[in-house]
GUPANU-403105 format. One record per residue (C-alpha): y negated, z, x negated; residue in one letter. Coordinates in steps of 0.001 Angstrom, whole numbers, padded with zeros to 6 digits, always signed. Example, Ala and Ser with C-alpha at 12.3 -4.5 7.8 and 13.67 -1.06 7.14 Angstrom:
2
+004500+007800-012300a+001060+007140-013670s
END
This chain:
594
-022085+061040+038021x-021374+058038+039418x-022651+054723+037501x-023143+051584+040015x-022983+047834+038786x-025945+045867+037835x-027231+043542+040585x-026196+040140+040376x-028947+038374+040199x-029361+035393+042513x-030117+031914+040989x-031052+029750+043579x-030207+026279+043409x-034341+025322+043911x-034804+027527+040289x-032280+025430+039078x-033110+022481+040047x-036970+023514+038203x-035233+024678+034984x-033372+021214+034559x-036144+019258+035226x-038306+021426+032791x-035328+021163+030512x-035206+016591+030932x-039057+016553+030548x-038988+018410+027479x-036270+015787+026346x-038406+012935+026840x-039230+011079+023236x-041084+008097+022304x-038378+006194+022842x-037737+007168+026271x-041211+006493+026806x-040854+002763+025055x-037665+002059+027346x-039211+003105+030611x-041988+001076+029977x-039017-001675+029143x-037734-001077+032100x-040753-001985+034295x-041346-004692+032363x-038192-006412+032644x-038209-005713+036447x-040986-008385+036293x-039517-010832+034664x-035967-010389+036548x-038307-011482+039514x-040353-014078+037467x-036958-015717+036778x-035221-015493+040088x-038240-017221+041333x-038002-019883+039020x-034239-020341+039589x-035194-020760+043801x-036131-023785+042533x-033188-025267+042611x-033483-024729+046303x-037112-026646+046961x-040000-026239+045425x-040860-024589+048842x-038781-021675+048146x-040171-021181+045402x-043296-020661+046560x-042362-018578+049756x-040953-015979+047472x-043557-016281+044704x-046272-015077+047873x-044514-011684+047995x-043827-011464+044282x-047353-011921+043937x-048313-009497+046862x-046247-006966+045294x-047273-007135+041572x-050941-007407+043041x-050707-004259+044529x-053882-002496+042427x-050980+000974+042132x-048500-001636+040546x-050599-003540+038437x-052021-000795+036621x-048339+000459+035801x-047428-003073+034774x-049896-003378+031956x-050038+000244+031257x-046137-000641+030575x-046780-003716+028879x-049630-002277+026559x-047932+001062+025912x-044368-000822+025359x-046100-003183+022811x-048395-000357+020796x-044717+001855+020779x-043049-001292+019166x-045512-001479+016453x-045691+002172+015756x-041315+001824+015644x-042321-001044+012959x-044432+001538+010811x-041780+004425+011319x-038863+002586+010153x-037547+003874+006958x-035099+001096+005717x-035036-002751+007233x-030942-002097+007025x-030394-003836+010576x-027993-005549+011931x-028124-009356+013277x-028309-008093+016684x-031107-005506+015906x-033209-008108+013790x-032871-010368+015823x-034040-008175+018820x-036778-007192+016402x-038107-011315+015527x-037822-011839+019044x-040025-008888+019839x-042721-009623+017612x-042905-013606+018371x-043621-012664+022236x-047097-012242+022573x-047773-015348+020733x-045144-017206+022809x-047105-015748+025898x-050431-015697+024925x-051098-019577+026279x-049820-018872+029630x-051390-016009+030069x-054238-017069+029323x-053849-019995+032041x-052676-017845+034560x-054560-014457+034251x-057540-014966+031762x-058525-017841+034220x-058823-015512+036943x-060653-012344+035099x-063145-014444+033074x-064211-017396+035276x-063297-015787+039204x-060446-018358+039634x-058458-017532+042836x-054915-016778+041075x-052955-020075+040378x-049635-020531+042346x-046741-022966+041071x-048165-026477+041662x-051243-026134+038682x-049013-024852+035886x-046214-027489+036805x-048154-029992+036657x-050144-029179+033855x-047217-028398+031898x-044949-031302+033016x-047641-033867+033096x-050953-032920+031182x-049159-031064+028629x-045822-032058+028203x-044440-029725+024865x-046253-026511+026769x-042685-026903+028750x-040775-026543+026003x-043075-023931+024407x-042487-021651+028268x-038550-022433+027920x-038664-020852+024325x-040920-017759+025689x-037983-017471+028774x-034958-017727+026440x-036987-015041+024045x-038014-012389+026418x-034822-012832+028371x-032764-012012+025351x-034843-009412+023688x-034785-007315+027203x-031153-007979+027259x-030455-006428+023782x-032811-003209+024412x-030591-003104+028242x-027587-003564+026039x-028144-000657+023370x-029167+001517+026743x-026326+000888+028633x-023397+000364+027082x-023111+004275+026050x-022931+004838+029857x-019551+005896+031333x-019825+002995+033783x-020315-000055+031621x-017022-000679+030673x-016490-001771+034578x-019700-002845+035095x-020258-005354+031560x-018654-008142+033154x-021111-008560+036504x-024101-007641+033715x-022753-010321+031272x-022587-012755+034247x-026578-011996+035293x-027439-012436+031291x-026183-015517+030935x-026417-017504+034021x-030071-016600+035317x-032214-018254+032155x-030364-021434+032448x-030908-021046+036127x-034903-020412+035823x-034962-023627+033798x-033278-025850+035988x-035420-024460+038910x-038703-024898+037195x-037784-028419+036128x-036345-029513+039705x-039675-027789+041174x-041591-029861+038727x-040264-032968+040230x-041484-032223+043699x-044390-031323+042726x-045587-034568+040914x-044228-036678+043677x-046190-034386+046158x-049267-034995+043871x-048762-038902+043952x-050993-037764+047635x-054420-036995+047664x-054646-034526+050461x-052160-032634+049241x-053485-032520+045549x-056830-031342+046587x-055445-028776+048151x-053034-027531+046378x-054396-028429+042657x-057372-026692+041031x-057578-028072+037656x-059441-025883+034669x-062632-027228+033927x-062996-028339+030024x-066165-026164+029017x-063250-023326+030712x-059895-023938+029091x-061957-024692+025947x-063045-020986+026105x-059537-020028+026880x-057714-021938+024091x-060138-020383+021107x-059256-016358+022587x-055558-017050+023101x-054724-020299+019993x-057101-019048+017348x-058574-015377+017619x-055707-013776+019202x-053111-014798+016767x-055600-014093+014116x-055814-010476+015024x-052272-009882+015834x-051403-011325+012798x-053830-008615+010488x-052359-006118+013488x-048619-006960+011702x-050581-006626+008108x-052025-003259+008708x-048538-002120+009614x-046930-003408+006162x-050340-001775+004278x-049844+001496+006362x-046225+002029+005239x-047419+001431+001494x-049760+003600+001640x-046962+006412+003488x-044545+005440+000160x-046976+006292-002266x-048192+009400-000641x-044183+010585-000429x-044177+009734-003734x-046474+012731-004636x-045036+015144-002256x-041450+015194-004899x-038163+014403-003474x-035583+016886-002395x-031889+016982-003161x-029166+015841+000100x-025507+017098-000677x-022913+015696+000850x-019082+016153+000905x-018691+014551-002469x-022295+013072-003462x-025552+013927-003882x-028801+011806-003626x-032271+012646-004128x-034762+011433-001247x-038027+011084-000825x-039254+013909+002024x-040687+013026+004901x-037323+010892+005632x-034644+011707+007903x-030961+012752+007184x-030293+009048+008954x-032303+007290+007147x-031783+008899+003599x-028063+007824+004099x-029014+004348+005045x-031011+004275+001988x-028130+005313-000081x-025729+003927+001366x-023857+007023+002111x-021548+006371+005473x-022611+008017+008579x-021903+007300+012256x-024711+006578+014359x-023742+004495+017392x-027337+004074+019297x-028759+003318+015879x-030961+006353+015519x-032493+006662+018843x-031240+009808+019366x-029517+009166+022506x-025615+008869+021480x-025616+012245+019286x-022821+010541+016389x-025012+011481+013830x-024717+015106+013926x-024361+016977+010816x-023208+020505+010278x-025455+022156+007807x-024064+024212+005673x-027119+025714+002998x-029866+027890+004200x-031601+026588+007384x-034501+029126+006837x-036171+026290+005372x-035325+023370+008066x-038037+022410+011125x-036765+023296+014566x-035057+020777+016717x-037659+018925+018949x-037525+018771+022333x-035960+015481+022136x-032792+017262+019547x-032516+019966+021901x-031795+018049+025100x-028850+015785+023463x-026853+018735+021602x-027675+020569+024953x-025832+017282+026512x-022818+017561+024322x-022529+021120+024318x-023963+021988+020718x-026909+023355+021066x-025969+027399+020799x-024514+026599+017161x-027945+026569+015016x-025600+024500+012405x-025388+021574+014382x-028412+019301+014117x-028976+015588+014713x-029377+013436+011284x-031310+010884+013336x-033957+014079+014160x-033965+016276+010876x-036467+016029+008104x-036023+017965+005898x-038365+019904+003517x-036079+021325+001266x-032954+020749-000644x-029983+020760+002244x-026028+020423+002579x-024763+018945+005102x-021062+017653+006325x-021378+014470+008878x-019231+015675+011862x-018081+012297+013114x-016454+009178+011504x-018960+006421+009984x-016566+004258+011890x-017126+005563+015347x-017973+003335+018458x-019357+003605+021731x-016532+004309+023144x-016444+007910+021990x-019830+008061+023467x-018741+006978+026816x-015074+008704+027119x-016224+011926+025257x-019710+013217+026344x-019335+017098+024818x-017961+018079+021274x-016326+021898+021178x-016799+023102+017850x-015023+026024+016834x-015151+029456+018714x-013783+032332+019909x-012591+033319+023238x-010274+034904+025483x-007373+032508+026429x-004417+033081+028158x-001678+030973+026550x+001246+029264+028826x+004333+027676+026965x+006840+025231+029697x+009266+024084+028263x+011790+021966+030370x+015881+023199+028905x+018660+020778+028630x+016426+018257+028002x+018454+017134+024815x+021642+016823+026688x+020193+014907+029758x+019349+012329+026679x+022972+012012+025292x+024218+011315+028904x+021382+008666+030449x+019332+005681+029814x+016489+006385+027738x+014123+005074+030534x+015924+007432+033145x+015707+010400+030589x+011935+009641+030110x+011423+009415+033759x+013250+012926+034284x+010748+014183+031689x+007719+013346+032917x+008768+014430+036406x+009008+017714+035148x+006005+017897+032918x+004021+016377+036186x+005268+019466+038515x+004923+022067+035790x+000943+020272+035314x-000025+020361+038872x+001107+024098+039043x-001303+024705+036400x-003975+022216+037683x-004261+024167+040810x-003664+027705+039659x-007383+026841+038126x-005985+026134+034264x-006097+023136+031826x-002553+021402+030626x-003287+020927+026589x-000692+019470+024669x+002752+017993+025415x+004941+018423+022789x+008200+016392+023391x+009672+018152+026829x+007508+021069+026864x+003746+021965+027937x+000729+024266+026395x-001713+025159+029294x-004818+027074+028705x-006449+029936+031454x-009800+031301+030891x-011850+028412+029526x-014583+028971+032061x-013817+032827+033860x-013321+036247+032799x-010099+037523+031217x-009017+039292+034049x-008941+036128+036578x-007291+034227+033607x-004618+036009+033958x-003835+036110+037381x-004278+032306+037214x-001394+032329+034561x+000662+034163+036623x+000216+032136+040009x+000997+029061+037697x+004440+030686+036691x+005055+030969+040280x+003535+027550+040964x+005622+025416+038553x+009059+027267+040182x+008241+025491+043473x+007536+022497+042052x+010580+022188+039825x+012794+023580+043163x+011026+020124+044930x+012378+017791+042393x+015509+019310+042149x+015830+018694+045629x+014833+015566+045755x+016323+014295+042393x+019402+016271+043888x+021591+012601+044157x+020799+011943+040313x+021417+015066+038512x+024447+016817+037753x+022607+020112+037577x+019016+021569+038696x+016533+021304+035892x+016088+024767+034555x+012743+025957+032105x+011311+028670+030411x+008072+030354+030330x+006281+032283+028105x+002617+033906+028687x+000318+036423+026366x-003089+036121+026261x-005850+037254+023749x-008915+036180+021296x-008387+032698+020080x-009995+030314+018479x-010897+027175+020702x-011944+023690+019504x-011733+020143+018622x-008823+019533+016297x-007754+016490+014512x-008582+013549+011825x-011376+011023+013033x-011063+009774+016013x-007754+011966+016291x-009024+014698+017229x-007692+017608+020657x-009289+020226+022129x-006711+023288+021715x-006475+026549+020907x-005517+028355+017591x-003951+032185+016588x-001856+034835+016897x-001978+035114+020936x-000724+031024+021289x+002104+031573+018879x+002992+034879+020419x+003450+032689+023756x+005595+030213+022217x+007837+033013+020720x+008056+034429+024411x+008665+030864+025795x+012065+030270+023057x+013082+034119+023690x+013743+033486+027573x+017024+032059+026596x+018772+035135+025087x+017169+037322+028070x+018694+035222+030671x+015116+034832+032897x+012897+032002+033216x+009389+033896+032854x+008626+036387+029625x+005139+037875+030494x+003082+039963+028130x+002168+043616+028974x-001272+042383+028242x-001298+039902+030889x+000538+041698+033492x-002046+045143+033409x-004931+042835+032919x-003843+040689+035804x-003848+044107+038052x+000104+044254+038707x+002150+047651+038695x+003799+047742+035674x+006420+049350+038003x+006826+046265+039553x+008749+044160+036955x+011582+044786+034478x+010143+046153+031295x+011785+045298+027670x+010410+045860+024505x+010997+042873+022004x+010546+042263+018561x+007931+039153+017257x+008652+037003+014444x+005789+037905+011983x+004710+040971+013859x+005297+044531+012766x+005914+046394+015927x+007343+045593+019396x+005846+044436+022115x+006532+045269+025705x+007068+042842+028026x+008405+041905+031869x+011178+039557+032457x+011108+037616+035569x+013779+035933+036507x+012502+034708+040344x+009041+033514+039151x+008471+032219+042996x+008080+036090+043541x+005511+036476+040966x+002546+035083+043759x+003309+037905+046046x+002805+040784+043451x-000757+039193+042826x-001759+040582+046277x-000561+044386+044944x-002812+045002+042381x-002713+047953+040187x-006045+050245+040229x-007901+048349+037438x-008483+051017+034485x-012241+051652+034023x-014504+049617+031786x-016172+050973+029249x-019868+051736+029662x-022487+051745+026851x-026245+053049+027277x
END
């Protein structure tokens, strides 16, 4: 009977597409909500400022470009998402207030935090001028010539009061930009031109508005062009105006703020009857109230713990392997998901995100990260590789001589020699399809298999053996002048189940490979010596990788630490090793289960 494959099935790229968007909506938090709403937000003012820095221009251009600012943010479409943004930005900042656990910030954060709060009072008097004008009393919308004047001449210290409200929101927007972006590969290149917009355009909007100021009053020193332009509020009007926006707005934003502070003790007292639970980690244990995260609980404590974005679960440093029962632990939220999903965590149910996790029972945990970590891990390292098994073919270069070369040269010209070898013997691998791992001194460990079947892995190994003999037979030739003899090497390959992962102390941490298969390669790689050949392959390799086992000199040899021989080939022209990839042996069959 014969037994045919199963269909591949075909996943087309618009199913795709579908499943990652379904996948980024279902990663989409409050706080994502809170920064898009940011985001719109601080598109208007970036254009409220530059028009205010035209200034320095004329008081003409100013106005020319506040006509299509106007027309733009007028648009009904527009407008609704502007104070949608505003309002929903606002209520999300006072709900943050409430959910905060600890007030542990730092002078950046509180300062972003003061900042935030003090806005809407800052802004409440011109708004009121500009828009409550306009809704309550059918005032046609004011351009820049009323509030100039008012400010500059009526009302002197409401200039100083609008330079305080620029300076504010400019630098609160700039601190929530700055948390955002700098855990984005491309700030590092980009902080300087960002920098450079921060700090120049708020001096720039004041020096505009004042110069504009100027023109206006001398333009208002004429009649005509005051009547026209001018449209003073009457005083039964800004009377109205100054109670909502001086007395009962600040009153209720103020008891607004109170609730918030009554609200959280009220939440302490209620945690206090729910009991505590018991948080272990690697040396200490703290009891914490539940309802609190695994973040927040070592804030409290003052337990170290990395967490770069400060909690916003967008950096993913304050993961935690949890190592007691997790029968008890709430699933990730969608928001969890998506970032371990990011960083390549998410099929280990161990890994969780301390920023995300409340628990409800006692828990162990083991931070995975350094407390010390910055965002420079975040940007140069997006995915973690925690420990696993898989099938890896194992490749040991190692370049001979090498200790001789440095007896007879400069150390500059021996280091040069070096790292033209390890480049050809990299390349060979590079485009054979593997991964160059580790340099150790002279010599190279490069991984097949990381992302394709065993089979392919090894024919990639094999085509890299061949690979890295062309390449070192180039830079013989052309180092030909400066050496007294062709660079010679030595290759071993075996392949099998290893153990793949990040390695290391800290911040000191490789992605290799670990067991019995690696070291087995590196015992082939040292035993090419006493068999006079450059390549030592495997028999595991060589019938996985479909060649004749006809085809190359068999040996049997004995491994240091190993019981029984292994069989092997010895290749001594590894540029012929490319051509036996195209002879395939008849591949054994698989095994089928029902």
């Amino acid at each position: 009977m014969t037994l045919q494959a199963p269909a591949i099935v075909d996943v087309r790229p618009a199913d795709a597409a579908a499943s990652g968007i379904v996948t980024w909506l279902r990663g989409i938090g409050v706080r994502q909500v809170r920064l898009a709403c940011g985001l719109v937000m601080f598109s208007y003012i970036f254009s409220h400022f530059f028009n205010h820095a035209l200034g320095n221009f004329s008081y003409a251009t100013m106005e020319a470009w506040l006509r299509f600012h106007v027309w733009w943010w007028r648009i009904p479409v527009v407008n609704v998402t502007l104070y949608a943004a505003a309002t929903v930005h606002f209520g999300l900042g006072l709900w943050a207030l409430y959910q905060r656990r600890t007030f542990r910030y730092t002078f950046i954060e509180i300062t972003q935090l003061i900042f935030g709060l003090s806005i809407p009072l800052l802004l409440a008097s011109h708004l009121g001028t500009v828009r409550l004008s306009t809704l309550m009393f059918g005032r046609d919308p004011p351009l820049y010539a009323s509030p100039l004047l008012a400010y500059w001449v009526a009302r002197p210290h409401m200039m100083y009061v609008q330079f305080v409200l620029l300076s504010v929101a400019w630098i609160h927007a700039c601190i929530g930009l700055y948390f955002w972006l700098r855990l984005k590969p491309f700030y590092r290149w980009a902080w300087p031109l960002l920098f450079a917009i921060a700090v120049l355009l708020p001096p720039l909007a004041m020096t505009g508005t004042h110069r504009g100021a100027h023109e206006v009053i001398a333009l208002a020193a004429q009649p005509q062009w005051r009547a026209e332009h001018i449209s003073p509020i009457s005083p039964p009007h800004r009377a109205a105006i100054e109670n909502i926006t001086l007395y009962y707005f600040p009153i209720a934003y103020g008891a607004a703020i109170l609730l918030i502070f009554a609200a959280r003790g009220i939440r302490i007292l209620l945690e206090r009857r729910r009991g505590s639970i018991t948080v272990t980690y690697p040396g200490r244990k703290v009891r914490s109230p539940r309802g609190l995260t695994l973040l927040e609980t070592s804030l409290r404590y003052n337990v170290p713990h990395a967490s770069v974005c400060g909690g916003k679960a967008r950096c993913s440093t304050c993961r935690v392997r949890v190592i007691s029962d997790r029968g008890a632990l709430p699933p990730p939220t969608g928001r969890e998901s998506f970032v371990l999903a990011r960083v390549g965590a998410a099929a280990n149910p161990s890994i969780r995100l301390a920023c995300q996790l409340r628990p409800r029972a006692d828990v162990a945990v083991i931070p995975l990260l350094p407390a010390n970590v910055g965002a420079d891990f975040v940007r140069n390292r997006n995915r973690i590789h925690i420990g696993e098994e898989h099938y890896i073919v194992s490749m040991f270069i190692d370049m001979r001589g090498s200790t001789r070369l440095a007896e007879t040269r400069l150390p500059f010209d021996t280091v040069f020699l070096i790292n033209r070898f390890l480049e050809a013997a990299s390349q060979a691998v590079v485009d054979s399809g593997g991964q160059p791992n580790q340099f150790v001194g002279d010599g190279l460990l490069a991984l097949f298999g990381l992302d394709c079947d065993p089979a392919t892995a090894c024919r990639q190994a094999i085509r890299a053996a061949a690979l890295v003999a062309s390449n070192v037979e180039y830079m013989n030739h052309e180092l030909a002048s400066e050496l007294q003899q062709p660079v010679q090497f030595g290759i071993g390959i075996h392949g099998g189940e290893v153990i793949i992962g990040d390695i290391g102390f800290r911040d000191h941490t490789v992605f290799t490979a670990l067991g019995d298969p690696v070291n087995v390669a590196a015992r082939l790689q040292d035993m090419t010596k006493a068999h006079n050949c450059s390549v030592i392959i495997s028999e595991e390799v060589y019938r996985r990788a479909g060649i004749a086992p006809d085809r190359l000199a068999r040996t049997e040899v004995s491994i240091r630490g190993r019981d029984q021989a292994m069989t092997v080939c010895t290749v001594t022209e590894p540029a012929l090793l490319a051509s036996l990839l195209g002879e395939q042996a008849e591949p054994e069959p698989a095994a089928i289960s029902a």
